[in-house]
PLY file of the C-alpha trace (Angstrom):
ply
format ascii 1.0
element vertex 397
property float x
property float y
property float z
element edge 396
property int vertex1
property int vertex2
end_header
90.33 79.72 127.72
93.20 82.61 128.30
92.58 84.45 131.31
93.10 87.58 129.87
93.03 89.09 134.03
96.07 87.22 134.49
98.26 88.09 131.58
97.43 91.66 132.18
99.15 91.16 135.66
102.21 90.99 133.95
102.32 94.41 132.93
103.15 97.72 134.00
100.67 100.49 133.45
101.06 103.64 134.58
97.99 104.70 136.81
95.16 107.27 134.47
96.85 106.31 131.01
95.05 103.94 129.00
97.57 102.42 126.35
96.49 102.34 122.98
99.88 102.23 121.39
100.94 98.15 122.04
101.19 98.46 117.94
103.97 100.46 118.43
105.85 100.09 121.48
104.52 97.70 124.31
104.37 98.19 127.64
106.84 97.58 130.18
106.58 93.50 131.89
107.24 93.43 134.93
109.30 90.43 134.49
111.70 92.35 131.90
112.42 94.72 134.64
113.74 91.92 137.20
115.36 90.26 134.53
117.49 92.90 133.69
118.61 94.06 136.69
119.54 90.51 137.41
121.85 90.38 134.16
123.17 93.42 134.94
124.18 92.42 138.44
124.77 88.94 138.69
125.98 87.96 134.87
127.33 91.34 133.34
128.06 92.74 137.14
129.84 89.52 138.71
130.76 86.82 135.31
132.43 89.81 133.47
132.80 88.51 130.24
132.50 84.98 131.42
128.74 85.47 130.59
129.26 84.96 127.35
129.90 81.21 127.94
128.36 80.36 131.58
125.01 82.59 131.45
124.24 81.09 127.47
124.89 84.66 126.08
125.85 83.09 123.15
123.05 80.90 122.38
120.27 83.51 123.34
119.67 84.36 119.58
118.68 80.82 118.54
117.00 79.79 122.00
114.63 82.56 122.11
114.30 82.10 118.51
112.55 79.53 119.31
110.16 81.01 121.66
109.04 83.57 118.93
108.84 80.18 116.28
106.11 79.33 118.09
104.60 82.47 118.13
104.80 82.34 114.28
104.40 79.02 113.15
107.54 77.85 112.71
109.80 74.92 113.50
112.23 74.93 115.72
115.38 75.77 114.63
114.21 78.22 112.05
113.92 81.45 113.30
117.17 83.48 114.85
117.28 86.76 116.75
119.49 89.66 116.37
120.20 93.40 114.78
116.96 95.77 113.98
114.00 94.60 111.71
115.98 97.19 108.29
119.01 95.43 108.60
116.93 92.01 108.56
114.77 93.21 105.36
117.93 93.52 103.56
119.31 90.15 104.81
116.07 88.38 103.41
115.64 90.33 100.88
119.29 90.00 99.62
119.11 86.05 99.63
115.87 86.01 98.55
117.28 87.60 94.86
119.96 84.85 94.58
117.58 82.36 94.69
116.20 83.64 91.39
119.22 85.12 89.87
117.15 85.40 86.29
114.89 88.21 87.68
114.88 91.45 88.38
111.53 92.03 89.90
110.45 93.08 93.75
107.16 93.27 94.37
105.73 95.81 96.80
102.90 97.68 97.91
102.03 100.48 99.12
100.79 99.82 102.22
103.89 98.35 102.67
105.99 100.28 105.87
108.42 102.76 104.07
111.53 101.61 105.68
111.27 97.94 103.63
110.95 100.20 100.72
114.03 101.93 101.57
116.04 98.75 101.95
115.04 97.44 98.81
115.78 100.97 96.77
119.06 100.91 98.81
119.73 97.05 97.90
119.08 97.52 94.34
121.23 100.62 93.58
123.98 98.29 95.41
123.74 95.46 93.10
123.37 97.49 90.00
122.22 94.15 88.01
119.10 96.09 86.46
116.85 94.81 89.40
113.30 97.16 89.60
110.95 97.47 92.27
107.64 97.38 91.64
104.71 98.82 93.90
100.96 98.36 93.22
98.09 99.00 95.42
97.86 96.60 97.79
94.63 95.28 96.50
95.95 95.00 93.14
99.16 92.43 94.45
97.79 89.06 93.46
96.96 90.36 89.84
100.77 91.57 89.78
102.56 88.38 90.64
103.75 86.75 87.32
106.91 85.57 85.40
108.63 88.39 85.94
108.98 88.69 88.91
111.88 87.28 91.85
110.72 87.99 95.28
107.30 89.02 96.58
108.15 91.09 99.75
105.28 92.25 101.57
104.38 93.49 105.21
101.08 91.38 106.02
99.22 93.52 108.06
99.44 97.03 107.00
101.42 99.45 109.61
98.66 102.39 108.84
95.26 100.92 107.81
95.55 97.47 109.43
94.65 95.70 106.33
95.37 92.06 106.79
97.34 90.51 103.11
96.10 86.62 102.83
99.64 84.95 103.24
98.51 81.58 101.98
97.18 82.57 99.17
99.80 84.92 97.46
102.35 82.52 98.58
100.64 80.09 96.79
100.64 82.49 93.83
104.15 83.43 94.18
105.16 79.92 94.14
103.16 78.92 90.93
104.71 82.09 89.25
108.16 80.56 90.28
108.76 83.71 92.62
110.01 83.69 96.05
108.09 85.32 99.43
109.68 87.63 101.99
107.28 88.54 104.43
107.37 91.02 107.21
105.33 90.54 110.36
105.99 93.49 112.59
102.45 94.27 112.79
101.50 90.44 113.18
103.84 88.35 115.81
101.77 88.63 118.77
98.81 90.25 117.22
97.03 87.26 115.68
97.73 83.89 114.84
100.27 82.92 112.49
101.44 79.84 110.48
104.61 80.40 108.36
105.33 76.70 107.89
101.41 75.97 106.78
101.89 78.89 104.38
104.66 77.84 103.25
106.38 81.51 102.98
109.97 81.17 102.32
111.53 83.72 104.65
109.84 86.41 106.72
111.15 89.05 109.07
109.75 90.78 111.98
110.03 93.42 115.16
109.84 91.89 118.62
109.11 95.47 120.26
105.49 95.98 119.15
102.86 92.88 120.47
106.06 90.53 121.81
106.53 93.84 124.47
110.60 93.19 123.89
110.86 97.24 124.60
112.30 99.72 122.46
114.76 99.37 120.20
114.28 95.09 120.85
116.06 93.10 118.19
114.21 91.48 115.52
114.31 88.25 113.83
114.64 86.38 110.68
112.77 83.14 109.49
113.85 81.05 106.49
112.41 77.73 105.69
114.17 75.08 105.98
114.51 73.96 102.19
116.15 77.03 101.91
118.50 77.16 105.01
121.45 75.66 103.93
121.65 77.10 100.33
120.88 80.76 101.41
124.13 82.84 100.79
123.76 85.73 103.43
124.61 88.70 102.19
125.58 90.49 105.74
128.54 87.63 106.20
129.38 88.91 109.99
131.43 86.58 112.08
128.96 85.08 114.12
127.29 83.49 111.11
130.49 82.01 110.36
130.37 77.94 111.18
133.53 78.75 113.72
133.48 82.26 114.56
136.13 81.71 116.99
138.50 80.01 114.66
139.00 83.31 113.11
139.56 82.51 109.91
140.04 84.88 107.11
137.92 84.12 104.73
134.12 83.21 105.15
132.52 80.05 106.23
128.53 80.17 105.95
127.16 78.45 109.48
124.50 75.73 109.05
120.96 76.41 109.01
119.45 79.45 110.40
123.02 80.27 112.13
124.29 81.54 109.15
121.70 84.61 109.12
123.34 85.54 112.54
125.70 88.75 111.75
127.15 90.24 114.68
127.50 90.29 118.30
123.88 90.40 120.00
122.21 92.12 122.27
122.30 90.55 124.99
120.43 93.40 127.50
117.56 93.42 124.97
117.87 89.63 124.31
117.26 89.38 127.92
114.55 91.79 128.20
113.04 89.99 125.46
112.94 86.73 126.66
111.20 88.02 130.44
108.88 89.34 127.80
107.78 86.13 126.15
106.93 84.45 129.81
103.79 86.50 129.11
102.56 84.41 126.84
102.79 80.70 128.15
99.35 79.95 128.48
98.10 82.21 125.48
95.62 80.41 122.90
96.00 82.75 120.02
92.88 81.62 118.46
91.25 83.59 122.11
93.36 86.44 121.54
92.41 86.71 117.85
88.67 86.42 119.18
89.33 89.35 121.61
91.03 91.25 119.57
88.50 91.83 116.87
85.60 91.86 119.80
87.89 95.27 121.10
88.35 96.36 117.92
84.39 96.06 116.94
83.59 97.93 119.81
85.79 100.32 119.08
84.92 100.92 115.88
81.15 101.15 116.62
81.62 103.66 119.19
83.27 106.05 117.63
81.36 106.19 114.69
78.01 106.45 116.94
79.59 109.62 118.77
82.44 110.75 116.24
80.85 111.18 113.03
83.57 113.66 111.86
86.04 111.23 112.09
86.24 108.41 109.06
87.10 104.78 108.92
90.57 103.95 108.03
90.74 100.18 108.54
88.57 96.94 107.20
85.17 97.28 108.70
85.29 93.03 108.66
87.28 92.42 111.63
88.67 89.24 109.82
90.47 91.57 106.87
92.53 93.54 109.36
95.27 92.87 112.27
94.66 94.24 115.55
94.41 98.19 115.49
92.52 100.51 114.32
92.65 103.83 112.31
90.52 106.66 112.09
91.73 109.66 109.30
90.63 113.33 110.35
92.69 116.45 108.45
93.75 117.03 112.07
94.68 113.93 113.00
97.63 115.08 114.33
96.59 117.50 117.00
93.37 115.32 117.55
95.72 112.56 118.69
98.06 114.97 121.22
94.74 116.18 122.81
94.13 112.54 123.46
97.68 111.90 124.61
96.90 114.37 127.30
94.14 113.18 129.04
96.09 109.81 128.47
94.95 108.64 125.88
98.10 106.81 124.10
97.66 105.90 120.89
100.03 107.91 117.47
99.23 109.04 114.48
100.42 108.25 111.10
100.67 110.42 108.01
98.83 111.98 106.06
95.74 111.93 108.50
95.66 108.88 110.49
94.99 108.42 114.27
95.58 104.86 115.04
95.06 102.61 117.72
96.37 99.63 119.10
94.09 96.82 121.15
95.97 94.37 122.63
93.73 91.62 124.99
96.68 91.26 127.09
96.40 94.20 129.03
93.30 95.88 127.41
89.55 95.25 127.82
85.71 96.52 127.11
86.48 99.37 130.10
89.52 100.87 128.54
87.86 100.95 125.02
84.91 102.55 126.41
87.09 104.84 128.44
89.11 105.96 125.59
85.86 106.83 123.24
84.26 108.76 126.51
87.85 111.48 125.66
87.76 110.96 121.93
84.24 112.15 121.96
84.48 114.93 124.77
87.62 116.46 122.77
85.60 115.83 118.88
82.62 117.03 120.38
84.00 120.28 121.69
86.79 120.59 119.57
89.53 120.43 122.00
92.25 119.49 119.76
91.59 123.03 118.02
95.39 124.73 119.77
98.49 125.95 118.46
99.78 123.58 121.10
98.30 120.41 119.77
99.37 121.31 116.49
103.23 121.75 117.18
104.89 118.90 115.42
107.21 116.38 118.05
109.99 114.30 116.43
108.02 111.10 117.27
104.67 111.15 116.14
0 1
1 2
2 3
3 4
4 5
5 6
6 7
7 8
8 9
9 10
10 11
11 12
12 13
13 14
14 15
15 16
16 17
17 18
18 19
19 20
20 21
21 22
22 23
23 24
24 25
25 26
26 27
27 28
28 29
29 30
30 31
31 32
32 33
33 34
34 35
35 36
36 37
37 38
38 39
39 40
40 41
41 42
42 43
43 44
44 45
45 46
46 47
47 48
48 49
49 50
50 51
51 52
52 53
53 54
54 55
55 56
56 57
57 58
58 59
59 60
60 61
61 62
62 63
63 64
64 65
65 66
66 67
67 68
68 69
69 70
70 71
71 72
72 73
73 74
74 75
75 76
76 77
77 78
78 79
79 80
80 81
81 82
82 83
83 84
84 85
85 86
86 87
87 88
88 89
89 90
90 91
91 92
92 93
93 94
94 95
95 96
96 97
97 98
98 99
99 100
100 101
101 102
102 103
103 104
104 105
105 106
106 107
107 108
108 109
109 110
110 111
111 112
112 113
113 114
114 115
115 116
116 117
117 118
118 119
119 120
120 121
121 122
122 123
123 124
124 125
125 126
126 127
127 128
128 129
129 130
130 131
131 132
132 133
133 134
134 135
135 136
136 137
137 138
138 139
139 140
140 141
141 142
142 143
143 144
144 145
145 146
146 147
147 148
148 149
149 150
150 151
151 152
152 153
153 154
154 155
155 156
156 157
157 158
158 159
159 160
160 161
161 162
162 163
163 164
164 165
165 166
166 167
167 168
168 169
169 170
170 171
171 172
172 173
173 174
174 175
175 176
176 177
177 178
178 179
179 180
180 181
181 182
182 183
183 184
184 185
185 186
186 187
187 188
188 189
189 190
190 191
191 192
192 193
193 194
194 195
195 196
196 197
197 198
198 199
199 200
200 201
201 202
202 203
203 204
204 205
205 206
206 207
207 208
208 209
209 210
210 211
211 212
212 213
213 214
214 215
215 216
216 217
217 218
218 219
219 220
220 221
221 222
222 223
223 224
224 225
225 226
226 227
227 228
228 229
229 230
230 231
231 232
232 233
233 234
234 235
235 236
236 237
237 238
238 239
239 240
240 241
241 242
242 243
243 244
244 245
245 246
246 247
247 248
248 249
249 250
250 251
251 252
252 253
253 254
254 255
255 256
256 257
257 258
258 259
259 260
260 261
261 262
262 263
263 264
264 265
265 266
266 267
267 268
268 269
269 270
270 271
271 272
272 273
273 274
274 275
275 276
276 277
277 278
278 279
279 280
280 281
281 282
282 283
283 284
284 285
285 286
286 287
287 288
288 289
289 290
290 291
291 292
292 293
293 294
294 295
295 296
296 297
297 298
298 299
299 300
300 301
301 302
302 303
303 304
304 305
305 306
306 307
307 308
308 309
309 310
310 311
311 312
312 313
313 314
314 315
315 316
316 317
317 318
318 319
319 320
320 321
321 322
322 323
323 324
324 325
325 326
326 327
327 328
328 329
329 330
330 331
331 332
332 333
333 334
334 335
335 336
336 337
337 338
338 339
339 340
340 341
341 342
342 343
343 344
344 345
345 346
346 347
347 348
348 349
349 350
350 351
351 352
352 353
353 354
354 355
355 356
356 357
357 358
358 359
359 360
360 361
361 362
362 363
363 364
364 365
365 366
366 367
367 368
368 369
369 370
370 371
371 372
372 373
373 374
374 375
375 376
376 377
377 378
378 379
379 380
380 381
381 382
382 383
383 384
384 385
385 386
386 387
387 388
388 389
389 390
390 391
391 392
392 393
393 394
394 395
395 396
């Protein structure tokens, strides 16, 4: 069993704040902390650029690719870090087309998170081959797949409902209809179990700042499978995907595998940050977290509609149909959420009407749920959230 105590250890939490917001931005480990300080001062600070070869700056991307493989299901040796989860949409999805040059189709939905939209419209007007995308409900997705269309490219756990897509199964679908899957899982690494290889998805992209706890602005990764790896023409060609980057050449050498996916120099500081991060969870059975999670989220959900009537489910009621948060809609979601914020009560709120929570068993249990509805109810109940102060839009919501 995961002793859920321990791993929440690991974390810095501010004293009288209960954190609610893991789904977007994950609290600070402790570990990240010493870890940077010690690349700053003994590899950046005293190896200068030496780093690059004698601290393994230039490996990081693939070796703690492999620590979030096995966060995903993957092999190693299939999964490479670097540049922000947009630019890594348009790598996938950009590869993913040439694999199925005859179409012109992208599948969506809209639950999908607006910035993979973006990419794709962006990506399309670029290639001006007459490509479309396409986005249905996201209940009506598996009736959508057919003939027509070239790459399926969903997020699998909605960013504002938490609806969970069944990966397996529209894979499969995809695959019978001769299409090709791009998934994103920046609402899944770290928040329940997951099995790219068993699924069988063909490339899938994801956010390491969220559940992994990378911190902000963390780079993301890429996943391609490995019947695709070496026939994948990346679109984003940058010299460290090159199979000699420091031969210099002039003209374009894909690298093998998932090297060639790599575009430019990385991060090293986050990289770093990152891979303190992932020390949190040696010792993590994801099917226990996956239990927990939904247990939180259950008691969450019960709560608040005992003492919050006024406030509306927005997520699957079946704990098994969703990822691990929670939204509730309200018309004033918005200032509801700030009144929470100040009695510290983290958690953001999504547009139109969404207040959304995050529930992460690494650091939260039964007494911060129950905490958090005790406020939600006090400022419902007595309308609290009813200022011109709440109400006053911040650039981050």
């Amino acid at each position: 069993m995961t002793d859920f105590e321990k791993t929440r250890s690991l974390f810095y939490l501010p004293e009288g704040v209960i954190y609610l917001d893991g789904n977007s931005l994950g609290p600070l480990p402790l570990a990240a902390r010493e870890r940077v300080t010690r690349l700053m001062t003994d590899e950046w600070g005293q190896l200068l650029i030496k780093g690059w070869n004698k601290a393994g700056w230039m490996t990081m991307p693939r070796r703690i690719g492999d620590r979030v493989a096995k966060l995903v299901g993957a092999a190693e040796g299939t999964v490479v870090m670097g540049d922000t989860l947009s630019i890594k949409v348009y790598q996938a999805l950009a590869s993913a087309l040439e694999l199925v040059p005859e179409r012109k189709v992208v599948l969506s939905d809209s639950g999908n998170f607006p910035s993979d939209l973006y990419m794709a419209q962006g990506l399309i007007g670029s290639l001006g081959k007459g490509h479309e995308l396409k986005i249905v409900e996201p209940e009506e997705v598996d009736a959508a797949i057919d003939e027509t269309v070239a790459v399926v490219m969903l997020t699998e756990v909605d960013y504002r409902t938490g609806r969970l897509h069944d990966m397996k199964a529209l894979t499969e679908k995809a695959h019978a209809a001769g299409a090709i899957t791009v998934w994103d899982l920046a609402h899944t690494a770290g928040a329940l179990p997951v099995d790219l290889s068993g699924a069988d998805a063909d490339l899938a992209i994801g956010c390491t700042y969220k559940y992994l706890n990378g911190g902000p602005g963390a780079p993301a990764f890429i996943y391609v499978a490995p019947r695709h790896a070496d026939k994948l023409r990346p679109a984003l060609s940058g010299w460290l995907g090159h199979e000699q980057p420091f031969a210099f050449d002039l003209g374009y050498r894909p690298g093998s595998g998932i090297d060639r996916m790599r575009v430019g120099t990385p991060p090293i500081i986050g990289l770093a940050a990152l891979d303190a991060a992932l020390d949190a969870w040696d010792g993590v059975d994801m099917a226990d977290l996956r239990r927990q999670s939904i247990k939180l989220c259950d008691l969450f959900v019960a709560e608040v509609e005992k003492r919050c009537p006024m406030l509306n489910l927005g997520s699957p009621r079946d704990g098994t149909k969703r990822g691990s948060q929670i939204s509730f809609l309200h018309d004033e979601g918005y200032a509801i959420m700030q009144a929470l914020i100040a009695r510290g009560v983290i958690g953001d709120f999504r547009a139109p009407n969404a207040i959304r929570f995050g529930f992460t068993p690494l650091y939260i249990g039964e007494a911060e749920v129950l905490g958090a509805v005790d406020i939600l109810e006090d400022i419902m109940t007595n309308r609290l959230w009813d200022t011109a102060e709440y109400r006053q839009r911040a650039l981050v919501t």
